[in-house]
N, C-alpha and C positions, 0 to 999 in steps of 0.2 A: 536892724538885724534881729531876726526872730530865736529865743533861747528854745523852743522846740522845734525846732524844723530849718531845713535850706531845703524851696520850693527847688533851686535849679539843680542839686542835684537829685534829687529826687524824677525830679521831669529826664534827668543822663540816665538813671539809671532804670527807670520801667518805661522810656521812649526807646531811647539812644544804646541802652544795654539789651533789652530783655524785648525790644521790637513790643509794648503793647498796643501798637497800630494794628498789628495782625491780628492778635487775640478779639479785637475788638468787632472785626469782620464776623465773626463765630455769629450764629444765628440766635445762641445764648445770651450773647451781652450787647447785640444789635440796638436796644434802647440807647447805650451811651456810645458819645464819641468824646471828643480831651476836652471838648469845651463845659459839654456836661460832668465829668470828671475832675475838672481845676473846679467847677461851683460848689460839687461836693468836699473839696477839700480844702475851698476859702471856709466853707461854712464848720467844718470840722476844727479847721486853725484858729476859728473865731471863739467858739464856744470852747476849746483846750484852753486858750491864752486868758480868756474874760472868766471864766468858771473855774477850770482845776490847777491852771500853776498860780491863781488869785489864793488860791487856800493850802498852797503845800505845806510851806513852814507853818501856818498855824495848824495843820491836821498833825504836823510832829512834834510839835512841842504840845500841843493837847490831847494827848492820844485819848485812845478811848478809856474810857471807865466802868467799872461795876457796879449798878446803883440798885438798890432794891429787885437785887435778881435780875436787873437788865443792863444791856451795854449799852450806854451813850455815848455818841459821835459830837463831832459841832454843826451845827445846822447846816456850814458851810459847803458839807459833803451829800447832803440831801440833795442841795440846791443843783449842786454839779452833775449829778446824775440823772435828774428831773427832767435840766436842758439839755443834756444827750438824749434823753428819751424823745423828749417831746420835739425834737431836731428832727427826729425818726431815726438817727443812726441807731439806737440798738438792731433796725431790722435790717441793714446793711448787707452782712454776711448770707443772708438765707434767702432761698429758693422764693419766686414770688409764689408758689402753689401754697407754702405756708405763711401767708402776708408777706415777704420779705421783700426786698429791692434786688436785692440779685447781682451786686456788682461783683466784677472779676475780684478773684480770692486776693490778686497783688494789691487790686485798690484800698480792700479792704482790711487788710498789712498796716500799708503804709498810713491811713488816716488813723486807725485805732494806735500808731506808733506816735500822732503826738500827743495823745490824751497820756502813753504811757509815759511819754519824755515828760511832759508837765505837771503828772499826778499819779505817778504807776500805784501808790497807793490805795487811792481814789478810784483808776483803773480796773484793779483786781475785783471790783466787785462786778465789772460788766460782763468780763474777758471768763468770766470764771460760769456768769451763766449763759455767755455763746458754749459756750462745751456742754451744759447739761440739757440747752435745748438739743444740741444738734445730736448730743448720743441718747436721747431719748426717741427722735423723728428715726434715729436709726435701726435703734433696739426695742423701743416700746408697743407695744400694741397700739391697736388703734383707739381701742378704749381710753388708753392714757393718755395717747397725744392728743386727742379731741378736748378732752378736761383740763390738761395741763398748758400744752402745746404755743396756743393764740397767744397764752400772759405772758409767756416766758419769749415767745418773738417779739412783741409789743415790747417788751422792759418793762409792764406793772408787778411782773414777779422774777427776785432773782434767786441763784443758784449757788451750792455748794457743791464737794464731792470729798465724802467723808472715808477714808483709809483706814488712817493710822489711829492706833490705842498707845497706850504709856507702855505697855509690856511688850509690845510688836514694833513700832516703829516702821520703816520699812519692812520688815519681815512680815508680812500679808498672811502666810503659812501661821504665822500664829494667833491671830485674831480672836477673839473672845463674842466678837458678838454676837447676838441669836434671833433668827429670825424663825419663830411659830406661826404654820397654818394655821387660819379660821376658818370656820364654815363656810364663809362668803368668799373662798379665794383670796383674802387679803389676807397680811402677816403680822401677827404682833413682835415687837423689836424690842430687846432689853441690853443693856449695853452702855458702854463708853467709848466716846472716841474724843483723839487729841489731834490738836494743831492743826483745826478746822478754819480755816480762812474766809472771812465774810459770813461767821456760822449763826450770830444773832444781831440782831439790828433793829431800826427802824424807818428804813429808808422806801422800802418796797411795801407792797401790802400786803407779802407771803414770801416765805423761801421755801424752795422746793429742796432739799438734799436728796442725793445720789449715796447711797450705803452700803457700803458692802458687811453682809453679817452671812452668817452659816446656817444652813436649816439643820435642827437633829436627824443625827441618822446619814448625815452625807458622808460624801471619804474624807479623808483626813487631809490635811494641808491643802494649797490653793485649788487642787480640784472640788474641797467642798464649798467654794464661795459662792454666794448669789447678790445679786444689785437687785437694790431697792429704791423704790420712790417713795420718800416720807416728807411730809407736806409738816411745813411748824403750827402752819394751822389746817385741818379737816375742811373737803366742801361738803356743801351740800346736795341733795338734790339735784337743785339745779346751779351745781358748780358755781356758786356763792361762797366766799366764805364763810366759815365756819367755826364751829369750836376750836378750843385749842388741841393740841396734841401730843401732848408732856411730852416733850423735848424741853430738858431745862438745862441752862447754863449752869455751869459748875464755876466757873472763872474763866480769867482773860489769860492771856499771856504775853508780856510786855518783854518786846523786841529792843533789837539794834537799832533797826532801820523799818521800812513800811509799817511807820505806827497805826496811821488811817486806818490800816485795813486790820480789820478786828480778827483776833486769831484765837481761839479759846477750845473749852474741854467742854463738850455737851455731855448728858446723862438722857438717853432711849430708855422709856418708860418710868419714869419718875414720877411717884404719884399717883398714876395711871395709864392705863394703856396708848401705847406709841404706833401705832396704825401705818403698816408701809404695803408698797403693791409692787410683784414683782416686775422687773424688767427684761423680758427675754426668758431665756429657759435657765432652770433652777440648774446650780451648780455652775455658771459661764457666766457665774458676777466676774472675773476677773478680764476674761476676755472682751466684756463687754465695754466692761471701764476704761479698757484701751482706748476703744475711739475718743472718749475726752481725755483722756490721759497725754497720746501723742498729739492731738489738737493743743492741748494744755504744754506743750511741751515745747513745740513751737513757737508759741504764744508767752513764754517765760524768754527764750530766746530772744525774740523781738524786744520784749523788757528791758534785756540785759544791755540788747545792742543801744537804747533810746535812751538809758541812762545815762550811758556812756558817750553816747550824742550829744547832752545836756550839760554833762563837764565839760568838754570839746566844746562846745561852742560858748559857753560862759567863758574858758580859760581863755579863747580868744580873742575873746572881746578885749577880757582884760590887758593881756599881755601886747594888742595892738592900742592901749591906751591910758597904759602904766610907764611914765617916765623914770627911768631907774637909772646908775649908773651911766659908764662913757664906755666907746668901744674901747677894747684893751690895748689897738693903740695908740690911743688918743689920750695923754697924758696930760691935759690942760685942766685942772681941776677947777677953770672957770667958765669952763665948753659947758654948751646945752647937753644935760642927759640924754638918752637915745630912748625910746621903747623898749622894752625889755623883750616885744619880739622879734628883733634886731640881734639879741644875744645867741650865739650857737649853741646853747648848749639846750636855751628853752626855744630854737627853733625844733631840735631833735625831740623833744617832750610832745611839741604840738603836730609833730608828724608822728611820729609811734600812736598818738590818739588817733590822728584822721587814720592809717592804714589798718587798724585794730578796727576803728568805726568803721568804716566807710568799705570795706572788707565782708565785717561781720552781714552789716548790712544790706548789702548785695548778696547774700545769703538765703536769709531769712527772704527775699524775695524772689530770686531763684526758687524756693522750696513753695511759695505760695503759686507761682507760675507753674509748677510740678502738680500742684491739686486743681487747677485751672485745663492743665493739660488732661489730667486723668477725668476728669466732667465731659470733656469734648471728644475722647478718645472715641475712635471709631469702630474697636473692637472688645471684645474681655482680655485680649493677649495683648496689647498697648496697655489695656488699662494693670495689669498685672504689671509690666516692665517695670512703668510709673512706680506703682505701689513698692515693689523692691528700692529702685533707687531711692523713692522718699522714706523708705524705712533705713537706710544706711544715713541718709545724710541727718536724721532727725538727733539721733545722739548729740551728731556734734551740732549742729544749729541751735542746739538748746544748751550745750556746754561750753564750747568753744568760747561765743558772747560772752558767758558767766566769766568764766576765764581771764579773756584777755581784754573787755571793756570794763570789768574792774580794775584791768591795772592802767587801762585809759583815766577811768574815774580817781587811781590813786596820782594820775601824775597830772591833771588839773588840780589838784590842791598844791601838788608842790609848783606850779608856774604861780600862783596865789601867794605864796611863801605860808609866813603863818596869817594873812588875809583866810586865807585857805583853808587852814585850820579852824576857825571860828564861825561862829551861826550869821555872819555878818553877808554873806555868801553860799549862795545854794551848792557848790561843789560835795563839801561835807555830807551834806545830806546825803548826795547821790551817790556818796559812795557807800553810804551806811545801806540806802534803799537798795542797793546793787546786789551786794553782798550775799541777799539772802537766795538771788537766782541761781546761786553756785548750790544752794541746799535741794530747795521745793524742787517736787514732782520729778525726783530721781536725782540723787547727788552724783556730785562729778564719779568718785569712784564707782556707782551702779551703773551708769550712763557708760564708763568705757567698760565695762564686763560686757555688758549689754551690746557692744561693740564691736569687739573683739573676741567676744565668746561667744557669739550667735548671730550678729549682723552679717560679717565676713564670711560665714559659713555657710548660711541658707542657700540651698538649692545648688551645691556645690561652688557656692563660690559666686552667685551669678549676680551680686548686687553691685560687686566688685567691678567685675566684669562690665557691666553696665555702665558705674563710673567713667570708668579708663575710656567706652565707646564715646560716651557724653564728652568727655575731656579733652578725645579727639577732632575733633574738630574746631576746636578752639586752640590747639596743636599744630594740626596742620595749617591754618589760617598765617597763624604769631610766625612761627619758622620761615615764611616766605616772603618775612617785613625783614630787613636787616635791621631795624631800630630793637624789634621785638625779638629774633633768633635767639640770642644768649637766653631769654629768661625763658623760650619753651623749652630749650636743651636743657636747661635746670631745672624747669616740673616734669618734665620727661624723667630723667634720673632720679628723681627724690619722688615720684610717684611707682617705677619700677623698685626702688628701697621699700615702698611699704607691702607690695604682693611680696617681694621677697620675704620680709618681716612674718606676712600673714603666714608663710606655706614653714618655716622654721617654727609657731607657735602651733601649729595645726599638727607638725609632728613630732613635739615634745612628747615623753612617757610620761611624765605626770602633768597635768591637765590644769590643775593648780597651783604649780609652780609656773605654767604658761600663762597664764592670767595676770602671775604676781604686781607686774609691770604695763598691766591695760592701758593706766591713768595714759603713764608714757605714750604711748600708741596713739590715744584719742589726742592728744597734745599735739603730735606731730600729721596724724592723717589730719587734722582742722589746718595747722600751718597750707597742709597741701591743697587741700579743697578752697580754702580763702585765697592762696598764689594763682590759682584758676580763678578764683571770683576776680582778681585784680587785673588777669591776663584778659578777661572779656572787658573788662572796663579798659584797660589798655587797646584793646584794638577799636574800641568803640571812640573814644578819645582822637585817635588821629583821623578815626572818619570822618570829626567832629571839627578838628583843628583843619583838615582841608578842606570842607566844607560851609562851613560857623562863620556865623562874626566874628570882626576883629574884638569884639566886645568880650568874646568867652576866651579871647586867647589863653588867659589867666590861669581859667577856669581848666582849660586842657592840659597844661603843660601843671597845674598842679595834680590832676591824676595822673601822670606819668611819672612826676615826680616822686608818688606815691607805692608806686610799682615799683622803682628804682629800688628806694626805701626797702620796701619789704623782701624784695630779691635778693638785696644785699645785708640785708638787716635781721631778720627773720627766718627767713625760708631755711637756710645753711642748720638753724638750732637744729630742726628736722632729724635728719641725719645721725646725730648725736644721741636723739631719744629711740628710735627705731635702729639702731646697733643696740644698743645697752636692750632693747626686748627681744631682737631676735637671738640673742647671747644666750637666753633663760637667766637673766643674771643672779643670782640670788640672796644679793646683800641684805634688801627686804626680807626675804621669803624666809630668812632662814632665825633671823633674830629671837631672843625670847624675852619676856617679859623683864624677868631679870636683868637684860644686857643695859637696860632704861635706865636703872638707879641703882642697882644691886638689889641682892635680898629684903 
């Protein structure tokens, strides 16, 4: 049994769910069919399992360090990303016109999810330069992608994307950094930024950072931003290596969880000039950082989901091979103990993990089939629709996971007991690594503002709309099974609660009291959107079960089981959080500092 991956559901869910038989007909990904596709993914599970879950615990307990101005790793993380590279999976993702392989966006999900189950640590430095290549091929001139471009789809050079300062934080509008014309078109850069991830190293033979800093003289707040390309080391000429480019470490910043991945405080122009090129046009830095931002966002998603996979299938393991106690009523205190996955109560743990996981994760693949669709789209009004509905689902794909496969990953420590508790056992970790997906690249609370305050409302409503269209059909389908009727008459109902929700906050008088309770909101529209993930894997399941070996019976009647589960378990909390926001409730809203501790 593999601790990052189950090949067959994975085969349920991008075959059996999401049809990519069909996809695969597209004249786009006409090179592969499943047999070339299962090779890319034996070869992917080989080098996850022998290279990056080989070095987890040790890249945590040795985190990085600060040694004469520079951060060292354990060699073990070089190694792990050398044989990704030299696999060719870095060029996986990308278009072959820029070297790349070209495979469907779900393929390339699903195999970059078990480098993240096995080493998300480790991971973060690949995941992080697929996002500066691809918003640079999107935004950059041609000048830059010719110079930069080849290294960063190869994997000999990887990537950052530098935000945040100590005094900003999220808040982008107050940024300090500055970015000066030169005579040559290029910008000198002076500045600090924090909680830059993968920001020095020595693993690659350059990192390119993506910058956001201000030119003088722009407007004020996030309209004056512009993105930059700042290279740690300058080329030459002839796009050689080059000097250095004072970018200098300031220090690291020692984490919870994902130690591996080095996170620290750079200083722009230290010493000497910091040499960056712009990206697109001055002042649409912020717009532009979108494109790796919601890629990036996605991509944290997956994380979260893969973590949460990895406690789920260790706690498994365990608990189908942990003899503990006798059932309760079996009172012969000289009976064989049972399994402790025999016990109800850590049956219910191991199910709350799969429908959390295995929910989530039909998600994040759904949304990769949505950028799959939008590549193929036949028109700009298709590819438009797309880009709506994958801007609604992105919040939560990337919150949701954070969310609820941490509390997957809290409750494989408790089937662990305090085994669970201890480094003796990777559970722990994963929950510590988890953790942090609830923060990066937009916290749970910006992610529902973002949701609820401008998702739901674009283009009057039409992202919404678009949902419910998508929803339907997997509606209509479920209602015409008696097995499956009851539970679309329950996302029917708790999916008309959330447009009701929406059009109640939409006509609130103050605008910030409607907001107060977004978090709520995104909590419950993810319950909704995942009871649709589980209701296609339900209907996909009995297509499966009447058709299938008797070998998968198992296999089916535990995703049904799984629906059950969340129908009856889950889905009903819904309800309870989208009352209390279309109420304007204002027990939050209204609190003062004071009411915390007193004076």
């Amino acid at each position: 049994m593999s601790m990052i991956v189950n090949r067959r559901d994975l085969d349920f869910m991008l075959y059996e769910t999401l049809d990519m038989h069909e996809l695969l007909k597209s004249p786009r990904y006409s090179d592969y069919d499943r047999s070339a596709i299962d090779a890319v993914f034996d070869l992917a599970q080989s080098i996850a399992e022998d290279k990056f879950l080989s070095c987890a615990s040790k890249g945590d307990a040795e985190e990085p360090a600060f040694v004469d101005g520079a951060a060292v790793l354990i060699p073990e993380i070089k190694h792990a990303v050398d044989a990704f590279r030299e696999a060719g999976l870095s060029t996986t993702a990308y278009d072959t016109e820029i070297g790349g392989m070209q495979v469907p966006t779900m393929v390339d999900q699903a195999l970059k999810g078990m480098f993240a189950c096995a080493n998300t640590a480790v991971f973060n430095y690949l995941f992080l330069s697929q996002g500066v290549a691809n918003m640079l091929n999107a935004c950059g001139s041609e000048a830059l992608k010719t110079r930069y471009l080849p290294n960063l789809v190869a994997g000999h050079w990887l990537g950052t994307m530098c935000l945040s300062e100590t005094q900003a934080g999220s808040s982008l509008a107050d940024i300090r950094t500055k970015a000066e014309p030169l005579a040559d078109g290029s910008y000198k850069l002076t500045g600090t930024k924090m909680w830059i991830s993968c920001g020095d190293h020595q693993i690659s033979d350059n990192i390119i950072h993506m910058v956001l800093a201000k030119i003088p003289g722009g407007p004020p707040g996030v309209k004056g931003i512009s993105l930059f390309l700042v290279p740690k080391n300058r080329l030459t000429e002839e796009g050689e290596i080059g000097e250095d480019n004072n970018i200098v470490l300031a220090g690291l910043n020692h984490k919870m969880g994902q130690r591996a991945t080095i996170n620290c405080l750079l200083n722009f122009g230290e010493g000497g000039d910091s040499i960056g090129y712009l990206v697109g046009d001055e002042n649409r830095g912020l717009a532009n950082m979108f494109n790796m931002m919601n890629e990036a966002r996605l991509s944290v998603g997956m994380a979260a989901v893969m973590c949460g996979l990895g406690g789920y299938l260790y706690s498994l393991d365990y608990a189908r091979n942990r003899p503990q106690g006798r059932r309760l009523v079996d009172r012969d205190p000289t009976s064989p103990m049972v399994m402790i996955s025999q016990h109800a109560d850590v049956k219910r743990m191991l199910m709350t993990q799969k429908a959390f996981v295995e929910g989530a994760q039909m998600l994040v693949y759904y949304c990769a089939r949505l950028i799959d669709q939008q590549k193929l789209a036949a028109d700009k009004e298709q590819q438009q629709r797309i880009e709506l509905l994958l801007d609604l689902l992105t919040p939560i794909a990337k919150s949701w996971p954070s969310e609820f496969c941490l509390e997957a990953n809290k409750l494989a420590i408790q089937v662990l007991g305090g085994y669970g508790y201890t480094r003796d056992y990777p559970v722990e970790r994963l929950y510590r690594d988890n953790r942090l997906n609830h923060i990066h690249e937009g916290t749970l609370g910006i992610q529902a503002i973002d949701l609820l305050g401008r998702k739901v409302r674009i283009k009057d409503g039409m992202a919404l709309k678009l949902l419910r269209q998508e929803m339907q059909a997997t509606l209509a389908e479920a209602s015409a099974i008696p097995e499956l009727a009851s539970y679309a008459e329950q996302l029917e109902a708790t999916l008309a609660e959330v447009e009701c929700t929406v059009k109640a906050v939409n006509m609130a008088d103050n605008a910030e009291l409607g907001l107060a309770n977004a978090t709520l909101f995104l909590h419950a529209t993810g319950h909704v959107v995942i009871a649709w993930m589980w209701l296609m894997q339900a209907l996909a399941a009995l297509r499966g079960r009447s058709d299938g070996a008797a070998a998968d019976a198992d296999f089916y009647s535990g995703k049904l089981a799984a629906v059950a589960f969340f129908y009856g378990y889950e889905l009903p909390k819904a309800f309870a959080d989208l009352r209390l926001v279309a109420a304007l409730d204002t027990t939050c809203y209204d609190l003062t500092d004071e009411q915390f501790i007193g004076v």
